[in-house]
PyMOL Python script that loads the backbone (N, CA, C, O; Angstrom):
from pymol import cmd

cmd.read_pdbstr("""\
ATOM      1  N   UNK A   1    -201.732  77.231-117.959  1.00  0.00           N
ATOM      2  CA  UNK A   1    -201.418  77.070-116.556  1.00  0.00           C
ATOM      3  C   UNK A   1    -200.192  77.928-116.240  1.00  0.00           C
ATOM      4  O   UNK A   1    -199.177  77.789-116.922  1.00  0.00           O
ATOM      5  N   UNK A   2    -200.259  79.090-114.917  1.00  0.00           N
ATOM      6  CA  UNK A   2    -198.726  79.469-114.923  1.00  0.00           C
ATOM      7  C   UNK A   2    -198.267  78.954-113.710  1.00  0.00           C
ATOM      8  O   UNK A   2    -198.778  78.272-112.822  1.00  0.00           O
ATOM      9  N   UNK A   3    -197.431  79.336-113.855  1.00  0.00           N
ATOM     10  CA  UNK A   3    -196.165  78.659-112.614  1.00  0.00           C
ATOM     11  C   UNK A   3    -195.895  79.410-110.968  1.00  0.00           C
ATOM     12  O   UNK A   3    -195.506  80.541-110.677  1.00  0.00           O
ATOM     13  N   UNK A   4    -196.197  78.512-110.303  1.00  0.00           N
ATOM     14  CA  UNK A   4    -196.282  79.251-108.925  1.00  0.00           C
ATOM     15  C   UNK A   4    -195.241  80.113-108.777  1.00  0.00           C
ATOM     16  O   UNK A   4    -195.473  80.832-107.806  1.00  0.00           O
ATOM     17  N   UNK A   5    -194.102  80.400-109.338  1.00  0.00           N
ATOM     18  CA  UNK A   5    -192.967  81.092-109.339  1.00  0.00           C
ATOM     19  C   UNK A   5    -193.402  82.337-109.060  1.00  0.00           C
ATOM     20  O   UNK A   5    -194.362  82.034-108.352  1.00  0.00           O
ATOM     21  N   UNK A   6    -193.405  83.702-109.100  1.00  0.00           N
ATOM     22  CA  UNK A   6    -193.561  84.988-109.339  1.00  0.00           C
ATOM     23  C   UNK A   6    -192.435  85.179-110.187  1.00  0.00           C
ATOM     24  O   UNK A   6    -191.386  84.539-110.119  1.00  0.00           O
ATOM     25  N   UNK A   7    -192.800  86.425-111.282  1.00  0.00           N
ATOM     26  CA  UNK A   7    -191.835  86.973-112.198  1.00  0.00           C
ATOM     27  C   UNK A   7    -190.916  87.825-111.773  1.00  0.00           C
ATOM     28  O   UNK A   7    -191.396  88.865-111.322  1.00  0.00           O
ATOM     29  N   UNK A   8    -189.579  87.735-111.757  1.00  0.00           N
ATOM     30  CA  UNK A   8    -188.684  88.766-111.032  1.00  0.00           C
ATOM     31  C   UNK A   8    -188.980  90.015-111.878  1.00  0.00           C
ATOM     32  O   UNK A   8    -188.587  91.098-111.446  1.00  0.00           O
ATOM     33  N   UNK A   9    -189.618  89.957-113.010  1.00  0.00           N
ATOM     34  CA  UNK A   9    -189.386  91.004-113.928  1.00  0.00           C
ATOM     35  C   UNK A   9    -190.619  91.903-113.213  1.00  0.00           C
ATOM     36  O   UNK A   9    -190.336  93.098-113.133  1.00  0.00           O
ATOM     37  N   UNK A  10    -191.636  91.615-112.804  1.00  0.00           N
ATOM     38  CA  UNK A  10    -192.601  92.313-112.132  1.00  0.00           C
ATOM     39  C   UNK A  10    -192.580  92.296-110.767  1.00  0.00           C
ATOM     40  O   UNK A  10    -193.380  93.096-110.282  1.00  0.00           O
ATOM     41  N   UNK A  11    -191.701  91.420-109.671  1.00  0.00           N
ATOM     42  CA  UNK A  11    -191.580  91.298-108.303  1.00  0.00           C
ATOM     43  C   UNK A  11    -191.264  92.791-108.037  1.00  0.00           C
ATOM     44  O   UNK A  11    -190.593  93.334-108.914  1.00  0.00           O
ATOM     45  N   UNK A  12    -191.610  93.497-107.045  1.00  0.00           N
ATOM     46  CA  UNK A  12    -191.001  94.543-106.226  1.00  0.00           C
ATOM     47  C   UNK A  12    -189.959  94.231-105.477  1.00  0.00           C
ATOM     48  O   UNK A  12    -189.909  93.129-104.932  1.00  0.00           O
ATOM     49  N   UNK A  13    -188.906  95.209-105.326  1.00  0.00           N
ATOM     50  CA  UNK A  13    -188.552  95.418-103.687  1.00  0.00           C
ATOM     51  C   UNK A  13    -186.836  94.489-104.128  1.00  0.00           C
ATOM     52  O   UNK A  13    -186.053  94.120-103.253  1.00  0.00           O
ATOM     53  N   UNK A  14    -186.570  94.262-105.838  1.00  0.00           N
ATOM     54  CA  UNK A  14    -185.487  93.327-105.909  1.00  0.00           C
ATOM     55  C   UNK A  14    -184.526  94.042-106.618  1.00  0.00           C
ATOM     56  O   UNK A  14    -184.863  94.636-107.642  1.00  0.00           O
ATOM     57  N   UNK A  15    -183.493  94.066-106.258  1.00  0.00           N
ATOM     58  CA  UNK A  15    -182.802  94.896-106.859  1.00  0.00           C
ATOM     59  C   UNK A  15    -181.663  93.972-108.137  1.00  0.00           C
ATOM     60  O   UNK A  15    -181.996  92.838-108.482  1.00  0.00           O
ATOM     61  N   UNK A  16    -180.851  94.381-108.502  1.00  0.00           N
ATOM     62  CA  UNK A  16    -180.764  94.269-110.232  1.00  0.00           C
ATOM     63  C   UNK A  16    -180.084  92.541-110.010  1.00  0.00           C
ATOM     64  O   UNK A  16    -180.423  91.683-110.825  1.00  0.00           O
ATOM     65  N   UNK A  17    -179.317  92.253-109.078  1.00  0.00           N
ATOM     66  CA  UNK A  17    -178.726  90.859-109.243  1.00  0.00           C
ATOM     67  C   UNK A  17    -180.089  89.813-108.678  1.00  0.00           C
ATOM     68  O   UNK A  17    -180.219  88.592-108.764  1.00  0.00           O
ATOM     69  N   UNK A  18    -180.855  90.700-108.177  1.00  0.00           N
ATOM     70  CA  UNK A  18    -182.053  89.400-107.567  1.00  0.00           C
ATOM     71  C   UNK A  18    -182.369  88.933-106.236  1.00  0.00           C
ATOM     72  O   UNK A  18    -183.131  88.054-105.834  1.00  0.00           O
ATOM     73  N   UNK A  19    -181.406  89.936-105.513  1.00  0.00           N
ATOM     74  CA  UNK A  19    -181.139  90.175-104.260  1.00  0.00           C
ATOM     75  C   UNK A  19    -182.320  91.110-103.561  1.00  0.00           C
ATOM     76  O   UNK A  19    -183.144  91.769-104.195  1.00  0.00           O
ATOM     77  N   UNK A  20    -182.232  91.031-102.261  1.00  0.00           N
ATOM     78  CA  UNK A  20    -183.998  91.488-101.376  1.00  0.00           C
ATOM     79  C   UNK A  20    -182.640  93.150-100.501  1.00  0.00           C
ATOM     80  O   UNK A  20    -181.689  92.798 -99.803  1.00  0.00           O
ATOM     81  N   UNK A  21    -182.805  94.128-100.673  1.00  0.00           N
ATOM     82  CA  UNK A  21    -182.325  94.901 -99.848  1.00  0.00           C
ATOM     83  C   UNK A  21    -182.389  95.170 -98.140  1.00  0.00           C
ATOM     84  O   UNK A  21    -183.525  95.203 -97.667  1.00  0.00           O
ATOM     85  N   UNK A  22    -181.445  95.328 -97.368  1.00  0.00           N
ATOM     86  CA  UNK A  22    -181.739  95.065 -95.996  1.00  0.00           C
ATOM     87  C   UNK A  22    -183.295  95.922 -95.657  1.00  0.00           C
ATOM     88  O   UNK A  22    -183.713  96.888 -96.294  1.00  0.00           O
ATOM     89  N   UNK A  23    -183.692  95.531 -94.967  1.00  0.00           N
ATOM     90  CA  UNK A  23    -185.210  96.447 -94.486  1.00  0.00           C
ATOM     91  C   UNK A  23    -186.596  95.976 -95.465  1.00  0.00           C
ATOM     92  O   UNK A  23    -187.785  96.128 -95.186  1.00  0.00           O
ATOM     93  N   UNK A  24    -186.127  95.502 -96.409  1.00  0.00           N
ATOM     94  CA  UNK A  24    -187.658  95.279 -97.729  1.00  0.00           C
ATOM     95  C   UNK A  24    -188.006  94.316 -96.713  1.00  0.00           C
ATOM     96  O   UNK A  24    -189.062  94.721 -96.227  1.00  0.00           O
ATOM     97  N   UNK A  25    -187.583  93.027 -96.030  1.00  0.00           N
ATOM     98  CA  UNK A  25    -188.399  91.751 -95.759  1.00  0.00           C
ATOM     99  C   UNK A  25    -188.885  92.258 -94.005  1.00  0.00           C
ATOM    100  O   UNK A  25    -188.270  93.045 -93.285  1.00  0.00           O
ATOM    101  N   UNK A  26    -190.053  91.573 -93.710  1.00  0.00           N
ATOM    102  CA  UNK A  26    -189.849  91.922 -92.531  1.00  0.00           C
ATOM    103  C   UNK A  26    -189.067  90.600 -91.611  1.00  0.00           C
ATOM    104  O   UNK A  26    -188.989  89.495 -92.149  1.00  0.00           O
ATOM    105  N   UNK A  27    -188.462  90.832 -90.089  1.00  0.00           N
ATOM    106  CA  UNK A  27    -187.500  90.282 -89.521  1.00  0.00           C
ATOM    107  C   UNK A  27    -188.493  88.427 -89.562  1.00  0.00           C
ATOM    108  O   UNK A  27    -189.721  88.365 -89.500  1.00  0.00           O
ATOM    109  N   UNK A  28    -187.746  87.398 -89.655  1.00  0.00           N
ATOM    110  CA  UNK A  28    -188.364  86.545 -89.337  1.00  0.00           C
ATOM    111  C   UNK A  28    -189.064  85.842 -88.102  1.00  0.00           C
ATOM    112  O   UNK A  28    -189.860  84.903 -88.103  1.00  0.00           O
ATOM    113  N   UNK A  29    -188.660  86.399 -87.295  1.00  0.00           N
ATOM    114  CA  UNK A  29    -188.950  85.541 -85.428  1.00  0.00           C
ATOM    115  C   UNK A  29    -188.929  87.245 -84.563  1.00  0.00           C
ATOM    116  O   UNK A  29    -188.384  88.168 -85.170  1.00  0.00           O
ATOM    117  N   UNK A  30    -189.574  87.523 -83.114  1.00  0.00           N
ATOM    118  CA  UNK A  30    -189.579  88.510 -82.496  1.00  0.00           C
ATOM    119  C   UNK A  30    -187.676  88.106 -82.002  1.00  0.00           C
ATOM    120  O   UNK A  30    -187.305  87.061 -82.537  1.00  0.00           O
ATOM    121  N   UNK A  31    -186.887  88.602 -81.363  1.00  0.00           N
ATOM    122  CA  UNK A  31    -186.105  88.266 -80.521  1.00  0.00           C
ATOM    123  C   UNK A  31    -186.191  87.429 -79.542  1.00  0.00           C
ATOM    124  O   UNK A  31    -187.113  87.506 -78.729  1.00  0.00           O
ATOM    125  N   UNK A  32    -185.280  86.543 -79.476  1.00  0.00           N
ATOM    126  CA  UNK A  32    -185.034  85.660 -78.335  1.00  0.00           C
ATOM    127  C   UNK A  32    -183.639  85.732 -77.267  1.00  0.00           C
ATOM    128  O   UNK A  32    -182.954  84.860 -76.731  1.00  0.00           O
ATOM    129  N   UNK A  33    -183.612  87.138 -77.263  1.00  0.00           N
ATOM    130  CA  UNK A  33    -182.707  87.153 -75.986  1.00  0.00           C
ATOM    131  C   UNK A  33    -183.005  87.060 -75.014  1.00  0.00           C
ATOM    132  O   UNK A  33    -182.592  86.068 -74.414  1.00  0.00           O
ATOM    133  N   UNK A  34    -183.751  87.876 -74.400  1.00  0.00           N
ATOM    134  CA  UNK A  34    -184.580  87.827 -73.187  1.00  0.00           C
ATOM    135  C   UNK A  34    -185.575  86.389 -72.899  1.00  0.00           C
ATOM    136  O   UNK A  34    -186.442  86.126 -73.732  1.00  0.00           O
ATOM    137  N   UNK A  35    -185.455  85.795 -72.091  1.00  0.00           N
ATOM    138  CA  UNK A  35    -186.749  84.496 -71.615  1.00  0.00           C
ATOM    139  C   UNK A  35    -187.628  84.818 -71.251  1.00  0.00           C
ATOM    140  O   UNK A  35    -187.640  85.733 -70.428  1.00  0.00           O
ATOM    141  N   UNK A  36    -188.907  84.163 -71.730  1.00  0.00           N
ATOM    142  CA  UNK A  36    -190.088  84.667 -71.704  1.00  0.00           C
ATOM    143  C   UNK A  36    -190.428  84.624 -70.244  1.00  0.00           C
ATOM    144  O   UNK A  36    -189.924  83.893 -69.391  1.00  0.00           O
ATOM    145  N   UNK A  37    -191.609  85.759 -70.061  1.00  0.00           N
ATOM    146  CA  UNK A  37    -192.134  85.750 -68.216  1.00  0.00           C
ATOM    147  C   UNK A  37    -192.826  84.237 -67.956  1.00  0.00           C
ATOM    148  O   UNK A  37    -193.128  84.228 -66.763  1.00  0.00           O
ATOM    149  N   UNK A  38    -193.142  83.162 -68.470  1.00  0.00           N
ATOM    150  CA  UNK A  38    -193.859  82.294 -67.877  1.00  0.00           C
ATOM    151  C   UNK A  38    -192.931  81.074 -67.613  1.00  0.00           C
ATOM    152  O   UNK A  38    -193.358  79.921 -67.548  1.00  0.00           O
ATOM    153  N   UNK A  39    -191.601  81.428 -67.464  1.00  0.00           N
ATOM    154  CA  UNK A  39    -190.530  79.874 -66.999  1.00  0.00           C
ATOM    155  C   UNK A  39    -190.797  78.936 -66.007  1.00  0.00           C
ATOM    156  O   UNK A  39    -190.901  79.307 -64.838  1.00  0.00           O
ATOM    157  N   UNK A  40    -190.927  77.707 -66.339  1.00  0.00           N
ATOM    158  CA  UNK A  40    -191.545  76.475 -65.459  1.00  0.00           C
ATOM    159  C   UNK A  40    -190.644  76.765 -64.434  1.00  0.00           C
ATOM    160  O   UNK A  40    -189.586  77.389 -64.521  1.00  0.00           O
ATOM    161  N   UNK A  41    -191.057  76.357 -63.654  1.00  0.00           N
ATOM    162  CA  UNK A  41    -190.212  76.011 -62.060  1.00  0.00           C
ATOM    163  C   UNK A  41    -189.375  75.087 -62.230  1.00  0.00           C
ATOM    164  O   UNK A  41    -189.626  74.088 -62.904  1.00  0.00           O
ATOM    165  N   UNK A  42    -188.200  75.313 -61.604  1.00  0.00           N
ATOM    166  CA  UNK A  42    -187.127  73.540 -61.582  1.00  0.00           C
ATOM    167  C   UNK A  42    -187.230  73.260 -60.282  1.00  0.00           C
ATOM    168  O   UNK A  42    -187.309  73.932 -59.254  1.00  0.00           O
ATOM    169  N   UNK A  43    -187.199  71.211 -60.762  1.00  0.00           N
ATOM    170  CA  UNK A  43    -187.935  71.130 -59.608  1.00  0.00           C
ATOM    171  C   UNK A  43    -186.996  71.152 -58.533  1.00  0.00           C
ATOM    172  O   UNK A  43    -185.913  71.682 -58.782  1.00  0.00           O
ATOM    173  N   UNK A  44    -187.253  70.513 -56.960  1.00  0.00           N
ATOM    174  CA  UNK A  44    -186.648  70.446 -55.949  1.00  0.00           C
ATOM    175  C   UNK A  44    -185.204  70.056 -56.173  1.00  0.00           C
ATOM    176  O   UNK A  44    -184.796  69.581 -57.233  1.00  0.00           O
ATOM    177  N   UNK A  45    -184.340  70.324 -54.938  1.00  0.00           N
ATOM    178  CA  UNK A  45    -183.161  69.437 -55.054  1.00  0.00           C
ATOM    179  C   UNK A  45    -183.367  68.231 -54.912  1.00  0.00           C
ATOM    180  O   UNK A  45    -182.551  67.540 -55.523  1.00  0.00           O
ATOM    181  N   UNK A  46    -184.141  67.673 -54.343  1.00  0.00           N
ATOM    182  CA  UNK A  46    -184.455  65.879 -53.845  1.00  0.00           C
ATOM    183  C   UNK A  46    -184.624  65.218 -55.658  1.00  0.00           C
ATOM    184  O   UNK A  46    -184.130  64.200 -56.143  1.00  0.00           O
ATOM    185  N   UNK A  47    -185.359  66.090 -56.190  1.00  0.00           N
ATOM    186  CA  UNK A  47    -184.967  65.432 -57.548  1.00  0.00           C
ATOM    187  C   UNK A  47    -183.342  65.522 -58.422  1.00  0.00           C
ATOM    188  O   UNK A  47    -182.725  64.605 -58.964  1.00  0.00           O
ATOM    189  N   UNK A  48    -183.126  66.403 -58.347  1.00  0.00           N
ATOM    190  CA  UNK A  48    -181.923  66.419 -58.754  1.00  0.00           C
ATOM    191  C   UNK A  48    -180.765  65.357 -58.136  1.00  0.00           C
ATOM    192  O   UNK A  48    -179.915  64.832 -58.855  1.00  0.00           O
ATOM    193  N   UNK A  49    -180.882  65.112 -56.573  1.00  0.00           N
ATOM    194  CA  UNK A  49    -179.957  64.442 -56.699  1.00  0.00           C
ATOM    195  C   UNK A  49    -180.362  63.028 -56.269  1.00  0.00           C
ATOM    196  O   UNK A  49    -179.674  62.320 -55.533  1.00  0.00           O
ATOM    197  N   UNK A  50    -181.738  62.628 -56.882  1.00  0.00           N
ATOM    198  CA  UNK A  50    -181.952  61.119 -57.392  1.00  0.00           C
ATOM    199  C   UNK A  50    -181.489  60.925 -58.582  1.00  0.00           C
ATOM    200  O   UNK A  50    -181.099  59.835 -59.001  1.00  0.00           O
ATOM    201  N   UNK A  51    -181.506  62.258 -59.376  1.00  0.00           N
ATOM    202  CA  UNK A  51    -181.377  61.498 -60.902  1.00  0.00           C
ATOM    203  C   UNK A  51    -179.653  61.412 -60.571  1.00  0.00           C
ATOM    204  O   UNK A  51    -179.295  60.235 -60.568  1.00  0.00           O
ATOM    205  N   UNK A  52    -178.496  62.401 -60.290  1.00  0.00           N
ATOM    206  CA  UNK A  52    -177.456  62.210 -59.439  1.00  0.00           C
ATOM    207  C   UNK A  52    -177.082  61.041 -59.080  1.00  0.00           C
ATOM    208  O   UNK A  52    -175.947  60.653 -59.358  1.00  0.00           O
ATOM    209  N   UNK A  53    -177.853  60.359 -58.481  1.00  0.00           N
ATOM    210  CA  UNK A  53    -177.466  59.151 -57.390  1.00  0.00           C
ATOM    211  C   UNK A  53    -177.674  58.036 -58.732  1.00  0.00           C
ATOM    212  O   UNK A  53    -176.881  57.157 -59.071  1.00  0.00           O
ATOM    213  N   UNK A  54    -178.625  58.284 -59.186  1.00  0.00           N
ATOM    214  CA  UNK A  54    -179.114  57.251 -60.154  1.00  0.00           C
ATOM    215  C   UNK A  54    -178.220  57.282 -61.404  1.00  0.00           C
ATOM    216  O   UNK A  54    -178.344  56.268 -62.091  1.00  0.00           O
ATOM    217  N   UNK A  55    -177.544  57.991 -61.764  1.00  0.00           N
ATOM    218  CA  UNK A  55    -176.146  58.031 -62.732  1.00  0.00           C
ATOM    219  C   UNK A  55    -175.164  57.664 -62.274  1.00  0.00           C
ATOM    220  O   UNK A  55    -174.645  56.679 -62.798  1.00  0.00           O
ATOM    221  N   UNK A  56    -174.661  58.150 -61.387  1.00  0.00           N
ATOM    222  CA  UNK A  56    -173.629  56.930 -60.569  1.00  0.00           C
ATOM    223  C   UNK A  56    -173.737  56.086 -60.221  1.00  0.00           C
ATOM    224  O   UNK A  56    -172.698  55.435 -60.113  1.00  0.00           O
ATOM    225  N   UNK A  57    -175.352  55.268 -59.669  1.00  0.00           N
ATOM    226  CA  UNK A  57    -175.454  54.213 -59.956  1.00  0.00           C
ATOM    227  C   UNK A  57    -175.364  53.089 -61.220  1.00  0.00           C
ATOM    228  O   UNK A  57    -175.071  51.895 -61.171  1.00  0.00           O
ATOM    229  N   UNK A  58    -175.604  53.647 -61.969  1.00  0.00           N
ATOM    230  CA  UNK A  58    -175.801  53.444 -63.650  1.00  0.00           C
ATOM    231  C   UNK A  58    -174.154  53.445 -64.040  1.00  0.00           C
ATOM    232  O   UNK A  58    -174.018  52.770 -65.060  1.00  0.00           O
ATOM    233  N   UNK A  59    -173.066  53.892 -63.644  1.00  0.00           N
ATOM    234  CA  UNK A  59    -172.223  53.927 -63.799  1.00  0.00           C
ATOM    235  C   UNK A  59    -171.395  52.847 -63.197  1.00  0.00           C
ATOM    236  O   UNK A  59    -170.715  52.133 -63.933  1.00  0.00           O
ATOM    237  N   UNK A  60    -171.407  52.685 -61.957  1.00  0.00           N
ATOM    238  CA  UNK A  60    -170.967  51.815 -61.136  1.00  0.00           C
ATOM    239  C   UNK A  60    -171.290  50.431 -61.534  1.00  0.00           C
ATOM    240  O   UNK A  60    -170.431  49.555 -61.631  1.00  0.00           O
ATOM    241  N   UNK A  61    -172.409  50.271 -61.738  1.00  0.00           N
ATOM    242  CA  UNK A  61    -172.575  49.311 -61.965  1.00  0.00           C
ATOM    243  C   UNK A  61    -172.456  48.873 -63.729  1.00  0.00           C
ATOM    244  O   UNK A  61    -172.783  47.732 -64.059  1.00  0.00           O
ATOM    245  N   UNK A  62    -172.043  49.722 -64.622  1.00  0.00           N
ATOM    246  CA  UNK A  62    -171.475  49.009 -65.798  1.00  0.00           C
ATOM    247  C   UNK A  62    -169.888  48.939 -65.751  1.00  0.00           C
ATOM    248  O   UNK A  62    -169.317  48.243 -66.591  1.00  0.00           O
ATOM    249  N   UNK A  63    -169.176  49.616 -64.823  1.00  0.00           N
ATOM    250  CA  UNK A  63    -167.917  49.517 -64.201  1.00  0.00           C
ATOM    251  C   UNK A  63    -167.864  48.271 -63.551  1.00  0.00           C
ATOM    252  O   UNK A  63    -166.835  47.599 -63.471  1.00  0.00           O
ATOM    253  N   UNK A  64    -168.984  47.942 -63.075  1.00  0.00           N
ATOM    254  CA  UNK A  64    -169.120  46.371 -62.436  1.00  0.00           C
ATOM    255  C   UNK A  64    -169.093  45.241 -63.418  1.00  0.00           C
ATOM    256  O   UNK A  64    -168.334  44.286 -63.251  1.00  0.00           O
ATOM    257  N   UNK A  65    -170.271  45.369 -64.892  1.00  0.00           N
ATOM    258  CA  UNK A  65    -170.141  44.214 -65.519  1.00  0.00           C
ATOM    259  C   UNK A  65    -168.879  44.480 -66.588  1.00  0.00           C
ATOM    260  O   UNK A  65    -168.506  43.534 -67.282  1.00  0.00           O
ATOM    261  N   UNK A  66    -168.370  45.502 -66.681  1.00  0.00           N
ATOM    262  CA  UNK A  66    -167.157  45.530 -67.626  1.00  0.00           C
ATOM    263  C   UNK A  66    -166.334  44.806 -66.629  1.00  0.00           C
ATOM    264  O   UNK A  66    -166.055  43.691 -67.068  1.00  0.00           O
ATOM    265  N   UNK A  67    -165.697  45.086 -65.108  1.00  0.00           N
ATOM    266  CA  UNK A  67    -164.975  44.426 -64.540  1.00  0.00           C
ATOM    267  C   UNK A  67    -164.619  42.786 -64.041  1.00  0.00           C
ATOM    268  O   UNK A  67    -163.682  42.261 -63.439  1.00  0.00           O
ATOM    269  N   UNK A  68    -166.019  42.261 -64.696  1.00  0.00           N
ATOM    270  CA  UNK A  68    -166.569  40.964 -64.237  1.00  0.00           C
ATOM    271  C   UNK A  68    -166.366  40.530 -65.798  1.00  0.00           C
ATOM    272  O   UNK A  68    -165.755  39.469 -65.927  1.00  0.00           O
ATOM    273  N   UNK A  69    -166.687  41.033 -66.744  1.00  0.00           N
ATOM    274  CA  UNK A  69    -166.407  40.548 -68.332  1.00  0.00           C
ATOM    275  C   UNK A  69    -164.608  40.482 -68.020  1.00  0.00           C
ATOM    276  O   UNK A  69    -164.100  39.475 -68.515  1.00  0.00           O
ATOM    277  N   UNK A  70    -164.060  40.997 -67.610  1.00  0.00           N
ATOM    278  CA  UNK A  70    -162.549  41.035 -67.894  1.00  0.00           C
ATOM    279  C   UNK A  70    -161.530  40.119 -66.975  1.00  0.00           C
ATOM    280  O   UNK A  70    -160.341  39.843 -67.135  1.00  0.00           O
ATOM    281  N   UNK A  71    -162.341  39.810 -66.091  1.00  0.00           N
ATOM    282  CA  UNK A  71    -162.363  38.913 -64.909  1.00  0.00           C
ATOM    283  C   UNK A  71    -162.285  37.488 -65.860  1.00  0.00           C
ATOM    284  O   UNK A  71    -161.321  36.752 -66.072  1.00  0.00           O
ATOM    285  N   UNK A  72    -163.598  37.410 -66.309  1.00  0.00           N
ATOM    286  CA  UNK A  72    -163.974  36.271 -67.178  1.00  0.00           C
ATOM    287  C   UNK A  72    -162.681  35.716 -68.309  1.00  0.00           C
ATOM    288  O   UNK A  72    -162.133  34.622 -68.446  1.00  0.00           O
ATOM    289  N   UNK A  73    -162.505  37.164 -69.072  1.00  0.00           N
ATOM    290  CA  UNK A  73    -162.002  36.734 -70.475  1.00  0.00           C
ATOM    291  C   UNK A  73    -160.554  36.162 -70.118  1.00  0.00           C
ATOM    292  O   UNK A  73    -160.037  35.134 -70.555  1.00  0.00           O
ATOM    293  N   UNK A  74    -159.878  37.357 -68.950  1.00  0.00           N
ATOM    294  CA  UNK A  74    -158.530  37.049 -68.468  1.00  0.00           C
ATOM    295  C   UNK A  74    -157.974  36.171 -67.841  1.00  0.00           C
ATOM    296  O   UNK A  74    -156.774  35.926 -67.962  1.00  0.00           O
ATOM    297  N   UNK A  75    -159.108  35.288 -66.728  1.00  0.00           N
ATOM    298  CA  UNK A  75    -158.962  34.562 -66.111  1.00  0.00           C
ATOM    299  C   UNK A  75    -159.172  33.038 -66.233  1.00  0.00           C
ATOM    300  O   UNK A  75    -158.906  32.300 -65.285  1.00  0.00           O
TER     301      UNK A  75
END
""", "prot")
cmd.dss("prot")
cmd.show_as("cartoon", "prot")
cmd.util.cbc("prot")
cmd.orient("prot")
């Protein structure tokens, strides 16, 4: 049975410490600087500032039961 390994002694393309030289591999991924042409739409402002409204609500109101816990403990 041999070993899925490959032999460095017969591998190409490796030079003497075992190392791959710049250019032997090809690049892993195309570039991702540029964003691709098919970007979803964002949606309206009316959504944005429900979710908006709805975090400050969410806020306010644990500003509420922290203020009502301290109410409690202090009083």
């Amino acid at each position: 049975m041999s070993t899925p390994d490959p032999d460095p002694e017969t591998t190409t393309g490796l030079e003497p410490g075992g190392g791959v030289p710049p250019g032997e591999t090809p690049p892993g991924e195309s570039s991702t600087a540029a964003a691709p042409a098919d970007q979803p739409k964002a949606s309206g402002r009316g959504a944005n500032r429900a979710a908006a409204i709805a975090v400050v609500a969410f806020g306010v109101l644990a500003a509420a039961f922290f203020v009502a816990y301290l109410v409690g403990v202090l009083g």
